[in-house]
N, C-alpha and C positions, 0 to 999 in steps of 0.2 A: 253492485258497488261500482261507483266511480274507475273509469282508468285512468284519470290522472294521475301525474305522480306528486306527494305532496310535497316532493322538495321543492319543484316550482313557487310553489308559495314563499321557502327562503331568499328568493333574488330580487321578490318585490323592494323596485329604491325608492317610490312614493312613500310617505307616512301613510297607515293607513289604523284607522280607531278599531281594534281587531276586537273590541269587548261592544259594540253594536252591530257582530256581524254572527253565523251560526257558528256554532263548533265545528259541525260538519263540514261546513263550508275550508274551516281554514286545514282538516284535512284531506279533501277531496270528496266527499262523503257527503252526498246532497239529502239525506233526510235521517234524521236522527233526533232522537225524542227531546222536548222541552226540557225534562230534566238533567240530559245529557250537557246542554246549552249552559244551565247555570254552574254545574262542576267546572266547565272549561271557562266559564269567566273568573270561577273564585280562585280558580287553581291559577290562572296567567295571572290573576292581580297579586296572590301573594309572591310566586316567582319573581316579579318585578319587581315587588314591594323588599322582598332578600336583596334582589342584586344591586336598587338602588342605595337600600343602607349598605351593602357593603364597597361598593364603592365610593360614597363618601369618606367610610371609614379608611382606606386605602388612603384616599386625597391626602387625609391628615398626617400620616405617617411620612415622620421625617426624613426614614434608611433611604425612599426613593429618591430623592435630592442626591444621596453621596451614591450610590451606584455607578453611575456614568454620566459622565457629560453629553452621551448620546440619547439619554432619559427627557430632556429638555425638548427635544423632537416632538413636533406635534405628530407627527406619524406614528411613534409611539404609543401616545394616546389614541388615535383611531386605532391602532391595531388591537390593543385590549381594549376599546369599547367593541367591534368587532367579536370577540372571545364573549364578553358577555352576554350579546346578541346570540350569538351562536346558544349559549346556554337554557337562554329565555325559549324561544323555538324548538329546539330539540329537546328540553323539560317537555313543554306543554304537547310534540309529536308521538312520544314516547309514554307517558302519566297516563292520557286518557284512555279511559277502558271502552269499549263499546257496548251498547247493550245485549247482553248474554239472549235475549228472544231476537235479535233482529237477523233478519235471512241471510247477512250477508257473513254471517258467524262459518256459514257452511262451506266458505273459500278460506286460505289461506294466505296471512298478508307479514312480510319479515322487515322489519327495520331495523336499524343500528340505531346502539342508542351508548350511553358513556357505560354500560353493564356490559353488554353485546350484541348479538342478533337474537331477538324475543320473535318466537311464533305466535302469531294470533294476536300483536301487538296487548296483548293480558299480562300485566304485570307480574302473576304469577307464573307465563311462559316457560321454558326450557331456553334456557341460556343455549346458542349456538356455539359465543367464542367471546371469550375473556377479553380484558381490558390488554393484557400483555402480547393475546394474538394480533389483537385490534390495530395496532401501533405495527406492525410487522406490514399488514396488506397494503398502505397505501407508501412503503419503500419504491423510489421508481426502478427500472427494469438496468439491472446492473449495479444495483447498491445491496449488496446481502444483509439480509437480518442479522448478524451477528449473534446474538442470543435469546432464547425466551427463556424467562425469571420463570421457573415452577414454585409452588406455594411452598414447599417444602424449604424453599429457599429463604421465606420471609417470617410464615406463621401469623400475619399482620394485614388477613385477607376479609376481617370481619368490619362490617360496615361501620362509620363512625355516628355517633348522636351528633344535633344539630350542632352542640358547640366546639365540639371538635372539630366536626367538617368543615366549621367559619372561619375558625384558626388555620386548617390545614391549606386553607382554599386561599386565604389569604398568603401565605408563606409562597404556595404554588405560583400565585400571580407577581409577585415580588421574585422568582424565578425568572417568570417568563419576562421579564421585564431586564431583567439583570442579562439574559441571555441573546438579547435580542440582536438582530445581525441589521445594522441598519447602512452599509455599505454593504448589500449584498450583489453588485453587479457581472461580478465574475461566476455567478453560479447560474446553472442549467433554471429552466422552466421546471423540469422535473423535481431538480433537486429544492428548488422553493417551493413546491408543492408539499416535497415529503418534510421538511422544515416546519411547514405552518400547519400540517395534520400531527404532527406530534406534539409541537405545542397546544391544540386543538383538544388532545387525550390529554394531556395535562390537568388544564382546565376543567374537564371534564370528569376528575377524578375525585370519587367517592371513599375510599379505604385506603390504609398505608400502604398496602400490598402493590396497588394501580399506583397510587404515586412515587412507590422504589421503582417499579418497575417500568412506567413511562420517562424516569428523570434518568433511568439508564441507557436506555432507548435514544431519549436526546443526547446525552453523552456522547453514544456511538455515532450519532449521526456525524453531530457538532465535531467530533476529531475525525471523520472521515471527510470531512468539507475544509478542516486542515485549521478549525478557530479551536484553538486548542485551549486559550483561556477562559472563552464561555464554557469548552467541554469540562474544563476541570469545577467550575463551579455548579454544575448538573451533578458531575460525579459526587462532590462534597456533601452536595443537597440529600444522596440518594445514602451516603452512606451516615447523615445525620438522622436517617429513619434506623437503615439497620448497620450499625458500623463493624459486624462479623460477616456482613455479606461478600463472598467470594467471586463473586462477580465483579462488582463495586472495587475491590481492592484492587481487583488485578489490572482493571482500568486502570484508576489511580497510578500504580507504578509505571504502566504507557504512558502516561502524559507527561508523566515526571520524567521521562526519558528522552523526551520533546525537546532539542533547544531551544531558546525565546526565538533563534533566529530561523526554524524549521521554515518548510515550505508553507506558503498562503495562511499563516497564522498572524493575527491580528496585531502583536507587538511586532512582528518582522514589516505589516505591510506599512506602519503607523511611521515605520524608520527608511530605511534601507534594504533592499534582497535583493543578496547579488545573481540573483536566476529568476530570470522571465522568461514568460512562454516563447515570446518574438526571439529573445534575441538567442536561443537553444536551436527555433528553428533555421535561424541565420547559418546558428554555428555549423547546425546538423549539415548545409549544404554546403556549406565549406570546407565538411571533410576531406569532398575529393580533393582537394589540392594541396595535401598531406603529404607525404613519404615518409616512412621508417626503415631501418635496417635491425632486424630479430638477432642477436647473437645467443644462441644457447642449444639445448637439449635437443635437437629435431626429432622427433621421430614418427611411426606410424599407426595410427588405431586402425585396428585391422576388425569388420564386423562379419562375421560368419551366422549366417540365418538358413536355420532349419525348422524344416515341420514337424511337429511333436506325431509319430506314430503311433510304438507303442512299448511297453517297458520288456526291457532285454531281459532273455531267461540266461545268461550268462552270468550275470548282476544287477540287481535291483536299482538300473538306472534309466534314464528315459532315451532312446533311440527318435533320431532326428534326422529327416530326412532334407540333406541341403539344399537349399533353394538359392544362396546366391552369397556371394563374395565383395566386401566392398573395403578400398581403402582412401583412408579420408586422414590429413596433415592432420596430429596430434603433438601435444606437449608444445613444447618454444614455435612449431609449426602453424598449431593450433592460432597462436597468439598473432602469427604473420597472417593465417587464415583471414580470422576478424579482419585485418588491416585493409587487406583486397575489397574480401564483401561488403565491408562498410565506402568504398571506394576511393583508397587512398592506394599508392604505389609501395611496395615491399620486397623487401631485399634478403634472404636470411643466409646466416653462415652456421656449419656445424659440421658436425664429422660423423659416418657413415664408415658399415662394415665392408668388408670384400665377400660378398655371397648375393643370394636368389633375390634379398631386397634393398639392394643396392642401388639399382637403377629403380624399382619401383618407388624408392621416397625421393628420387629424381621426379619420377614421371607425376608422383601425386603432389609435390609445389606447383609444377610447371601448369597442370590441371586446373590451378585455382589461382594463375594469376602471377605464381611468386619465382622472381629470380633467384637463383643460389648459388653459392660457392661453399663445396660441400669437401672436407678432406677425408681422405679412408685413412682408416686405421686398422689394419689386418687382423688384430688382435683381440680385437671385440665385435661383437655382433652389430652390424643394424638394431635400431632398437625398435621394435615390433611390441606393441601391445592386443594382444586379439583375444577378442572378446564374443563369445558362443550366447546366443539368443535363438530364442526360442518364440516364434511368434503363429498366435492361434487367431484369425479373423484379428479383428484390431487390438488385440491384448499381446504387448510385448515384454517380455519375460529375461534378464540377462541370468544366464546358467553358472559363466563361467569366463575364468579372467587369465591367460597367460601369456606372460609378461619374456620377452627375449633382451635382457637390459644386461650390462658390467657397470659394476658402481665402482670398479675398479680406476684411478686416477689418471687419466691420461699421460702417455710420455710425453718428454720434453723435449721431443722432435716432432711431434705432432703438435701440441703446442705452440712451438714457434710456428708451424706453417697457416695455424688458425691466427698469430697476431700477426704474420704478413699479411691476411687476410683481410684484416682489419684497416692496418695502416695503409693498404691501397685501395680501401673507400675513398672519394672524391667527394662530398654532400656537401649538395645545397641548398641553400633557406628553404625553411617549411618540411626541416627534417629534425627529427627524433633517433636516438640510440635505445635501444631494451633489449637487457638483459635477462634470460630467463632460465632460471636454474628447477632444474628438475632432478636436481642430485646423480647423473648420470655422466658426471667428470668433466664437460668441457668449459664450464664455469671455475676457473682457475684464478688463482691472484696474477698472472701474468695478463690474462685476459682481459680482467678488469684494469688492471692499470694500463693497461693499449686503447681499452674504451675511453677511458678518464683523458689521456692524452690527446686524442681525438679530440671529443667534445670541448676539451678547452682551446686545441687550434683554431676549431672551427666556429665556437661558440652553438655549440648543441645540449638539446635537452641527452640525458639519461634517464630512463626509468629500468626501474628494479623490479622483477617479480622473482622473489627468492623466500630461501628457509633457513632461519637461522642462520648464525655468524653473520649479523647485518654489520656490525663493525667495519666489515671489507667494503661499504659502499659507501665510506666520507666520501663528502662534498658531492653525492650525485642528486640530481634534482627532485628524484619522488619515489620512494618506496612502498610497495601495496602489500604487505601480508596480510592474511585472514587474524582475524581473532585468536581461534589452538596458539598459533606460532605465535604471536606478539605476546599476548598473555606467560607464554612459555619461556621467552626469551626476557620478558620486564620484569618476572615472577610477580607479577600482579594479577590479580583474578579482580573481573570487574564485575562490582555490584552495582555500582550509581554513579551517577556525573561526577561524583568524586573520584571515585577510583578509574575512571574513563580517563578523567583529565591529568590525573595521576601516572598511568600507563604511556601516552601521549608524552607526556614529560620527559618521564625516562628513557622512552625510546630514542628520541630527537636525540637525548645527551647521548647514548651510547652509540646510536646508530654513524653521528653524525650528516645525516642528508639534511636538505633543502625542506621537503617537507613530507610528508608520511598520511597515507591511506590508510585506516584501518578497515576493513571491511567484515560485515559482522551478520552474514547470513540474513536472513530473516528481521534483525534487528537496524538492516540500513547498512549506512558506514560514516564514519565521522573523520572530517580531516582535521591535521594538526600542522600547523607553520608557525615557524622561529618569530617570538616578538605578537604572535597575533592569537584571537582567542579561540579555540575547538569551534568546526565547525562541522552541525550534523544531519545528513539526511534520511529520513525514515526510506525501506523499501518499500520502492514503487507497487512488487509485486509481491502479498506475503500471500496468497490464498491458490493462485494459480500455477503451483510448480511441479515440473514432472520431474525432470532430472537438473541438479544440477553443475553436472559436469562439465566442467570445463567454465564456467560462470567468471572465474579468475583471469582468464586467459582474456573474455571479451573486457572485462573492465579493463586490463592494462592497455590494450591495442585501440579502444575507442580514445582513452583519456589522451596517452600518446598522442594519436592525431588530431587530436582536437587541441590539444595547447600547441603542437606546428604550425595550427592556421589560426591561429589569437584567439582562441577560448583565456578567460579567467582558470586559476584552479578549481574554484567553483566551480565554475558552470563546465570543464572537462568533468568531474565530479561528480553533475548530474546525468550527462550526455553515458558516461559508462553507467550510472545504477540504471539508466533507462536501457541501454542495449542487455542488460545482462536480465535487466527482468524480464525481458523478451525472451532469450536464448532459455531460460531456466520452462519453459512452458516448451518447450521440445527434447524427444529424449535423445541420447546420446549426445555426442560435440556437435557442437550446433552452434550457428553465425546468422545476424542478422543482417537489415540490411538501412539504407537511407531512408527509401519510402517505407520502413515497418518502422521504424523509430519517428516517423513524423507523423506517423496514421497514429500513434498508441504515445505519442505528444499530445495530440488534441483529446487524450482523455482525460489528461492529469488536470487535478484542481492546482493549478499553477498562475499568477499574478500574470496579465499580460503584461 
C-alpha cells in the first residue's frame, strides 16, 4: 500500500479530469483492479451528477434572496461551492471498497467520513465515532464541547431515503447560508477553523438525528463567538426537527436572555457598543489614578488550616493538625482590598472592638495598602470571621465557620465620632464614596446622610453595596445588589426580559438612586439608568468557578474606580464582571490584579 496520504489529493487547485485518471491513483493506491476503475468513475459521475442538480435547484429558490443582504457576497457563493466540493471527494474517499483478495486488505487504513471513523475503509466497517462526537474533536483548544446529543434524545438516527436526504440537505445548506459570519475579523484562526468544520458536518449530514445534533453544535458555537442571532436561528432549525428536545430548549431560553445590545453580537456590532477591547484596556490602566474612601462594616476573615489526621475517639469528629494561621481584610475591608490590588489608593473608616483583635484588623489594612481611621467601641467585639479548613495535598476542604459579630445598633456617641470622621475627609478629583453595609451596625441613617453631604460638597460619586432598606440611599449614584435581595425587596421574581425589566423599574422608583447594578451570578448582570434602556452583560466566566466569595465586594471596588478615572457605566460594568470572573476561580476572598485583568481581556470575544 501506498504511504501517501490521500488527502493530499483534496488541495489540488489545478482542474484536473479525475474520470481519465485510476481510481487507485486518486486514492493513493497505485494498483487496483480494472474493475475497481470503472465503480469509481460511475460512482464520482453520479455524485456530481446529484450535486450539480441540486445546486441548480438551490439557485432557483427565492428564500436565498431575503436571508441577508450578506447572501449577495460572492464569498458566499465560493464558500458553498467549497461544501459541495468537499462532499464530491469525501463521497468518492469514503464509498469505494477495495478488492476483498488484494494484499494490502492485511493492513489497516481509518478515514473520517460524514458516518465516522470506518476501519478498513469497507462500507460495512465498525463505526468508530458518530456524527455528534465528530463535531466535538475539531473544537480549538479552550472552547469546550458543551454537550453531546445521545440518541435517546432524538430517536431520529435512522438513515433517510434519497428524497428525503434532497430535501433535508437542502434546508441544511439554506442554514448554512443564513448563518454565515461574513465579517468575521475579530475571531481567532482557531475559532474559524472550528466554524467552518461544523458547517463542514452539516453538510455532511445524512439522518435527522446528525442534523439536530450538528445544528446544536453550531448554536453553541455561534453564541460562544457572542453572534447570537445566527445562533438563534441554528437553535430554531434544530428544534424544527425535534421541538421536545431539551437541549434545544434550554438554549433557546439563553439567547432569549441575550440583550440585542450583548457583547460582540451582530445587531450590537451593526449599531453602536458602548465596550471595546481598546478602550477597557485604556480604562484597566487607569485605574491607578483612582482613590476611594470604604465606609462601612470592617472586619476580619480569619483562616485556620489544619491537616486532617485522624478521627477523635472522644466524638466522631475529625482531628486537625494546625498548620497555619492567616488574616486577610474581609467584609467593607474586603472591598477596600480590591481597590489597593487593582491599584487605586484607599481610605477606610469603621469601628473596631477593644480586645486581642484590635490592633490585628489595624495591622491587616495597613498590610495591603490601606489607610484607616478606625473608632473602638467597647461594647462590641472586633468583628472576626474564622473559618477552619481542612487541606489534604491540593484538596481544600472548609469545616467550619465562626462568626465573632454584634448586629446590635451602634450608639450615638460612636456614631457621631464615625461622621466626624467622615466630615474631615478632604477628597480630590478622581474619588469615589462606598458604602458597605454588612449588617453589623455602622451603616446608620446618620452615616449616610454625612456621606450624601459630602459628596454633594464635593461633587463625588457614591456607591452602595447594601441589603435591603435601599430607600435610605436617594439620590446616590449606583446601587449593586445580588439578585436574592433585589427580587426580595421589588417582590418580583424574574423569569424573562419582562420581568427583568419590570424589577429594574421598580427598584430605580423605590430605591431612588442614579442608577442600579443588578448582578445575577452565573446569569451576568444587567444595568438599569433613569430615562435609558436595561442594559445587559452575560458572565464572562460561567464554567470556571471555585469559590465565589466575596465576588461582590470586587465588582463594587473595580466599578468604583473605574468611573473616578472616566470609565462609561458601561464599560466600569464590564471592567468589574471581568475582575470578578477572575477572583471567583480562586478559593476563599480573593483580589485580582491590573495585569490579570488585561491577560484574561485579551481572551474575551469583544469588538476592538
Amino acid at each position: 500500500m501506498s504511504n501517501s496520504d490521500p488527502e493530499d489529493n483534496l488541495g489540488d487547485s489545478a482542474p484536473v479530469d479525475k474520470t481519465k485518471r485510476p481510481a487507485g491513483e486518486l486514492h493513493g493506491e497505485s494498483a487496483l483492479g480494472q474493475n475497481q476503475d470503472q465503480n469509481a468513475v460511475q460512482l464520482e459521475t453520479q455524485i456530481q451528477a446529484q450535486i450539480q442538480a441540486q445546486a441548480q435547484a438551490e439557485l432557483r429558490q427565492n428564500e436565498f434572496n431575503q436571508v441577508a443582504p450578506s447572501l449577495d457576497d460572492p464569498r458566499v457563493t465560493r464558500e458553498k461551492l467549497s461544501f459541495l466540493t468537499e462532499k464530491v471527494e469525501t463521497g468518492i474517499k469514503t464509498n469505494l471498497d477495495l478488492d476483498s483478495d488484494a494484499d494490502e486488505k492485511k493492513s489497516r487504513e481509518f478515514t473520517v467520513s460524514a458516518k465516522g471513523v470506518k476501519e478498513g475503509g469497507k462500507e460495512g466497517g465498525k463505526d468508530k465515532l458518530d456524527a455528534s462526537a465528530n463535531a466535538g474533536l475539531f473544537f480549538p483548544i479552550g472552547l469546550r464541547q458543551h454537550f453531546q446529543l445521545r440518541k435517546a434524545d432524538t430517536g431520529k438516527d435512522s438513515l433517510l431515503n434519497e428524497q428525503e436526504l434532497k430535501i433535508l440537505k437542502s434546508h441544511l445548506d439554506e442554514l448554512i447560508l443564513q448563518t454565515y459570519i461574513g465579517d468575521d475579523a475579530r475571531l481567532t484562526a482557531g475559532e474559524k477553523a472550528a466554524l467552518f468544520q461544523v458547517q463542514k458536518n452539516l453538510s455532511q449530514t445524512r439522518s435527522l438525528g446528525e442534523a439536530l445534533s450538528n445544528a446544536l453544535h453550531l448554536a453553541r458555537l455561534l453564541q460562544h463567538l457572542r453572534y447570537i442571532e445566527e445562533a438563534k436561528k441554528a437553535t430554531s432549525f434544530a428544534l424544527g426537527i425535534d421541538p421536545d428536545n431539551h437541549l434545544g430548549k434550554q438554549l433557546f431560553k439563553e439567547l432569549e436572555r441575550v440583550h440585542p445590545t450583548d457583547l460582540g453580537t451582530t445587531a450590537a456590532l451593526a449599531t453602536f457598543n458602548p465596550i471595546s477591547k481598546e478602550k477597557l484596556k485604556t480604562r484597566i490602566i487607569n485605574l491607578s489614578g483612582g482613590s476611594v474612601t470604604v465606609i462601612g462594616d470592617l472586619l476580619i476573615d480569619r483562616l485556620l488550616e489544619g491537616k486532617p489526621e485522624r478521627i477523635s475517639r472522644e466524638a466522631p469528629v475529625l482531628i486537625l493538625e494546625h498548620v497555619s494561621t492567616e488574616h486577610i481584610p474581609g467584609g467593607a475591608a474586603n472591598t477596600a482590598h480590591n481597590v489597593t490590588a487593582i491599584g487605586g489608593k484607599c481610605h477606610a473608616i469603621g469601628i473596631c472592638g477593644k480586645d486581642e483583635f484590635t490592633e490585628k484588623l489595624g495591622e491587616c489594612l495597613e498590610n495591603y495598602g490601606i489607610t484607616h481611621d478606625l473608632v473602638q467601641d467597647e461594647s462590641r467585639p472586633t468583628t472576626v470571621k474564622t473559618r477552619i479548613i481542612s487541606k489534604s495535598h491540593s484538596l481544600m476542604q472548609q469545616l467550619l465557620r465562626i462568626d465573632r459579630i454584634s448586629h446590635e445598633p451602634i450608639s450615638k456617641e460612636v456614631e457621631k465620632q464615625l461622621i466626624d470622621k467622615v466630615n474631615a475627609l478632604s477628597p480630590k478629583e478622581n474619588h469615589a464614596l462606598v458604602l458597605s453595609d454588612y449588617k453589623a451596625g455602622v451603616i446608620t441613617d446618620g452615616v449616610i446622610e454625612a456621606v450624601k453631604n459630602l459628596a454633594k460638597t464635593h461633587n463625588l460619586l457614591v456607591i452602595v453595596d447594601a441589603q435591603g432598606d435601599f430607600q435610605r440611599f436617594q439620590d446616590c449614584t449606583l446601587m449593586t445588589p445580588n439578585q436574592p435581595d433585589a427580587e426580595a425587596y421589588a417582590r418580583v421574581s424574574i423569569a424573562d426580559s419582562t420581568s427583568l425589566a419590570k424589577l429594574g423599574e421598580i427598584l430605580l422608583a423605590k430605591s431612588g438612586v442614579k442608577n442600579l447594578l443588578v448582578t445575577r451570578g452565573g446569569e451576568g448582570m444587567v444595568l438599569f439608568q433613569k430615562g435609558k434602556p436595561m442594559f445587559e452583560l452575560p458572565a464572562f466566566n460561567r464554567s470556571d468557578v471555585f469559590d465565589v466569595t466575596g465576588a461582590g465586594d470586587t465588582v463594587v471596588a473595580t466599578m468604583a474606580l473605574a468611573l473616578t478615572t472616566g470609565a462609561t457605566m458601561e464599560e466600569a460594568m464590564a471592567l468589574g464582571n471581568l475582575a470578578a470572573s477572575i477572583v471567583v476561580r480562586k478559593p476563599g476572598t480573593a483580589v485580582t490584579s491590573q495585569r490579570e485583568m488585561l491577560e484574561h481581556l485579551d481572551k474575551l470575544n469583544l469588538p476592538d
